[in-house]
C-alpha positions as CSV (number, residue, x, y, z in Angstrom):
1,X,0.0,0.0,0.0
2,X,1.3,3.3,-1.1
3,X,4.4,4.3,-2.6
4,X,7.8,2.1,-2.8
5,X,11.1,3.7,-1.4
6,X,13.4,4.4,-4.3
7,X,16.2,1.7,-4.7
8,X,13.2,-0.9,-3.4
9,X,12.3,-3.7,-5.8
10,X,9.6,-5.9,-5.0
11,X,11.8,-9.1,-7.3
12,X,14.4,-9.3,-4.7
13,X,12.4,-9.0,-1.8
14,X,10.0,-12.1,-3.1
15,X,13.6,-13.6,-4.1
16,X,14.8,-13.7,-0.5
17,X,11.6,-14.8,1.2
18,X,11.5,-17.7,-1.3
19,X,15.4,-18.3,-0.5
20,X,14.6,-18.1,3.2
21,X,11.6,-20.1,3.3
22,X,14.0,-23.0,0.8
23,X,16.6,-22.8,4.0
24,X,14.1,-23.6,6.7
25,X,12.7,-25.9,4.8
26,X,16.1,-28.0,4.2
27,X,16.8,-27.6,8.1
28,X,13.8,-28.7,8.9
29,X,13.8,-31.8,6.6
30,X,17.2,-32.7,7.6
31,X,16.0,-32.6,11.8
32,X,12.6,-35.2,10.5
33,X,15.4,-37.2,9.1
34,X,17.6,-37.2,11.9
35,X,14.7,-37.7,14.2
36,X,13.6,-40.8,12.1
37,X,16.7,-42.6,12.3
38,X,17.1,-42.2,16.0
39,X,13.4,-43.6,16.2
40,X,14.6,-46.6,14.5
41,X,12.9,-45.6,10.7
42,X,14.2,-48.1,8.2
43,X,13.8,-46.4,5.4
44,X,11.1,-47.9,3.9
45,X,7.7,-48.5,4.8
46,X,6.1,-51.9,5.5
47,X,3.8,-52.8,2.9
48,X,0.4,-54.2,3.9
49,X,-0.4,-58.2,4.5
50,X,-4.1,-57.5,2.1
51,X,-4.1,-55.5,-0.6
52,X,-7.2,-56.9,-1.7
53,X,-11.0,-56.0,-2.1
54,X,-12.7,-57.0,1.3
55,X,-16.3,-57.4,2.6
56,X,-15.4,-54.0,4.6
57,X,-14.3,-52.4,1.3
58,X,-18.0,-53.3,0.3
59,X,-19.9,-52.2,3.1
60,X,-17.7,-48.9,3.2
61,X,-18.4,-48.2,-0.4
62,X,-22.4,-48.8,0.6
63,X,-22.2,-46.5,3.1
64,X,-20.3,-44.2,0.9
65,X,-23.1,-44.5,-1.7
66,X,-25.8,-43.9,0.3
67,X,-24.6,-41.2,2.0
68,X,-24.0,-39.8,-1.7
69,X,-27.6,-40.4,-3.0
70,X,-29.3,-39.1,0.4
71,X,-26.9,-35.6,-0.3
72,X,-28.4,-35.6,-4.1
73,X,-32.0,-36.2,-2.8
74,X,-31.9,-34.0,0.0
């Protein structure tokens, strides 16, 4: 709002937020790592036992359904 300094350019000041915001970001990514590995992380994420289409997968998708065509009707 109002009038820029002289010598003020709104490019650089976008620039070094963005920078900024790019360093916290890589500090914080680097303390969830750290943090992982002392929890015992792996590296890689257990995939499930079932990947399959169960009877709760059905009665789930019912529910969802019906819950859709009440919304349309109502």
């Amino acid at each position: 709002v109002g009038r820029a300094p002289e010598g003020f350019s709104r490019t650089d000041s976008i620039a070094g937020i963005m920078g900024m915001t790019f360093i916290k970001a890589m500090e914080c990514s680097r303390a969830m790592d750290e943090a992982m590995l002392c929890r015992g992380f792996a590296g890689a994420y257990p995939a499930p036992a079932r990947a399959g289409f169960g009877w709760r997968d059905a009665v789930y998708a019912a529910g969802v359904a019906l819950l859709a065509v009440l919304c349309a009707v109502l």
